[in-house]
N, C-alpha and C positions, 0 to 999 in steps of 0.2 A: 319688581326688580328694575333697576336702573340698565337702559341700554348698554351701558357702556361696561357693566358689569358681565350683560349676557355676553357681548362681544369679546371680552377677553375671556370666558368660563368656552366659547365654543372655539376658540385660538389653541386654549392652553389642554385642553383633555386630552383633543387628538394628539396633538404632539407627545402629553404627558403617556400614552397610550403605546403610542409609535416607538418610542424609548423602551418602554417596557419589553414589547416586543420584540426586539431586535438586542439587549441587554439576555432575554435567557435563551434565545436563540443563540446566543454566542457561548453560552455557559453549558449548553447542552450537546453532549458528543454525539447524540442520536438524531440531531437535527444540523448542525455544524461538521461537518464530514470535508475537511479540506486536503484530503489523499482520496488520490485515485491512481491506482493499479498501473494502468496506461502507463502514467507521466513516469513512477518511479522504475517499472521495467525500463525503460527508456531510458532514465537517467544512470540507472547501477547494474544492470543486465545485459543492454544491449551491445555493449562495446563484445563483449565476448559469443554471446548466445544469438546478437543480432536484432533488431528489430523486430522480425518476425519471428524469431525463438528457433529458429532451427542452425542454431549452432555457426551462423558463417558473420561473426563481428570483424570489427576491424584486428582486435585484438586476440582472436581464437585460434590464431596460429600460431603464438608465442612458444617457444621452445619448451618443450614435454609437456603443454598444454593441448587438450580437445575440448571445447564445449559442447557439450552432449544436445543435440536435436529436442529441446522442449517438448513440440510440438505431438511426442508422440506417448508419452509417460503413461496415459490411459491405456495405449496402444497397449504396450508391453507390461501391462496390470490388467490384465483380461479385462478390457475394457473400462475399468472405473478410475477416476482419479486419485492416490494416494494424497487427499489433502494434507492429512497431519505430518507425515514423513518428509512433503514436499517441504513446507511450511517449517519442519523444524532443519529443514537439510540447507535453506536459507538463512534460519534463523543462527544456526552453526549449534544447534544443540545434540545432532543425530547423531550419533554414538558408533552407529555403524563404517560411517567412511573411514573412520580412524583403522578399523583393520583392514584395510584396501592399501594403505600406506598415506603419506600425505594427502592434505586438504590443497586441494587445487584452487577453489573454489573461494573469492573472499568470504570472511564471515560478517554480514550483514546484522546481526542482532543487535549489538551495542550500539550501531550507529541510530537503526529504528527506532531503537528505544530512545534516544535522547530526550531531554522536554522541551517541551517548546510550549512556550503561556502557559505554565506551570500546570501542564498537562504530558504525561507522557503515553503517545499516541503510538507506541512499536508494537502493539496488538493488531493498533488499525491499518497501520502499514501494512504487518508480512499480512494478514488477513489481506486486504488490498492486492498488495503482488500476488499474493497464490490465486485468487482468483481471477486475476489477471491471466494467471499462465494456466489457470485449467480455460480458462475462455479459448484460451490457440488451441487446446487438443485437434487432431484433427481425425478422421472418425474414418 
C-alpha cells in the first residue's frame, strides 16, 4: 500500500466514524434528551407557583388567582406522588377541574407538543416537568 494512501484511509475513517456517531445520536430521543424539567418549570411555572413551587411567583397574586404550594401534592396524597393526574392537570387534559368551575391554571399541552426538528417532543416535556415537580415534594 502506498503511504500516501494509508495516510488519507487513517484521516478519513475516524472522521467518517465521528459523523456517524453524532448523526444517530441526534436522531435518537433516548440519547438526545434536550428538555429538562428544571429549565421549563422556570420558564412556564415559576412566574406563578414560584421558583421553588410553593405558590409565591411574581404573578400568584393576580386577582381571584392562588397558586397552590407544589411542593406538597405527595403530602396531601398520603404520601405518593399522583404522577398521571399531575401530568394530565398540566397537560390541561384532567377532566376533573372543570367541575370546580374555571381553569385557573394555563393549559400547557398544545404548547409541549409543538415540533421542533420534525419531532414532537410534548411527552418529553410534561414527562420532564412532572418530574421536576415530584423532585420539590417535600417529605
Amino acid at each position: 500500500m502506498r503511504p500516501g494512501l494509508i495516510l488519507t484511509l487513517l484521516c478519513v475513517v475516524p472522521i467518517a466514524g465521528f459523523c456517524q456517531t453524532h448523526a444517530s445520536r441526534d436522531n435518537n430521543p433516548q440519547v438526545r434528551n434536550p428538555i429538562e424539567g428544571g429549565r421549563i418549570f422556570q420558564y412556564y411555572c415559576a412566574a406563578c407557583h414560584g421558583a421553588d413551587g410553593q405558590g409565591n411567583g411574581h404573578a400568584a397574586t393576580a386577582p381571584g388567582h392562588a397558586a397552590p404550594d407544589l411542593t406538597v401534592i405527595s403530602r396531601k396524597n398520603s404520601g405518593k406522588f399522583p404522577y398521571s393526574r399531575v401530568k394530565d392537570v398540566i397537560e390541561g387534559t384532567d377532566t376533573r377541574l372543570a367541575a370546580h368551575g374555571d381553569r385557573k391554571m394555563p393549559v400547557w399541552g398544545p404548547i409541549f407538543h409543538e415540533v421542533e426538528a420534525d419531532q414532537d417532543w410534548g411527552e418529553v416535556r410534561l414527562d420532564a416537568v412532572t418530574r421536576y415537580i415530584e423532585s420539590m415534594q417535600r417529605k
